[in-house]
C-alpha positions in Angstrom: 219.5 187.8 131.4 222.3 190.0 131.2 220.3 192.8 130.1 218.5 193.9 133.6 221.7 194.1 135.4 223.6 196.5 132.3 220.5 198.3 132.4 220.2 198.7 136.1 223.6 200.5 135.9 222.9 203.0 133.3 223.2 206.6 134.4 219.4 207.8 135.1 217.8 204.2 135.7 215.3 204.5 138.4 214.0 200.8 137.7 214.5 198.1 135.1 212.2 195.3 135.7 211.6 192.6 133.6 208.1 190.4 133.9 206.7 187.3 132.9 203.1 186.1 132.6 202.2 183.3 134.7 199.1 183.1 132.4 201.4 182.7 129.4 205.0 181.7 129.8 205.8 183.1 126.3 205.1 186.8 127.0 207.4 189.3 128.7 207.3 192.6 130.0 210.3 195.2 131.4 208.2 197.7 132.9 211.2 200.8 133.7 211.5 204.0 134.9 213.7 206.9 133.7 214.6 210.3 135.6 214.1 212.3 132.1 213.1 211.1 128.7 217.1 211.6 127.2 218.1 209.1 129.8 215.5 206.1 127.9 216.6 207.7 124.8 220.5 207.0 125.6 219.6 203.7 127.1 218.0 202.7 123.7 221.1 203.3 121.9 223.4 201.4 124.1 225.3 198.5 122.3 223.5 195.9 123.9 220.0 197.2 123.1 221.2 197.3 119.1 222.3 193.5 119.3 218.8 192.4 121.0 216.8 194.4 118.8 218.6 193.2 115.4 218.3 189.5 116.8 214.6 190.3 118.1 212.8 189.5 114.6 213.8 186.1 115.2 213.9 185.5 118.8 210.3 186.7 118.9 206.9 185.7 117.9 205.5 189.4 117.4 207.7 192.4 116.8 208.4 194.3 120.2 205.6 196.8 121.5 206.8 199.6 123.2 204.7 201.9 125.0 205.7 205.1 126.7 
């Protein structure tokens, strides 16, 4: 997935990883670290992100849960 490595190089990435159950192949988790709060914001902007939220209604079973 092209998506951990554009992230990894983001100004203000500490971590980007990205998880899958071994319980249940289907669900995923990117469990990431920021160095401040306007750093997540920017990376949630970034082209990329746009494209795989605007595709994630139907790429996904259940809409995305993000948790801060």
């Amino acid at each position: 997935m092209t998506l951990v490595p554009q992230t990894r190089a983001e100004a203000g990435c500490i971590n980007y990883d990205l998880h899958q159950f071994t319980e249940d192949k289907s669900v995923f988790i990117f469990y990431e670290n920021w160095v401040t709060l306007n750093d997540l914001d920017g990376h949630m902007e970034m082209p990329y992100l746009r494209v795989l939220k605007a595709k994630a209604a139907d790429l996904l079973a259940e809409p995305l849960d993000i948790t801060l």
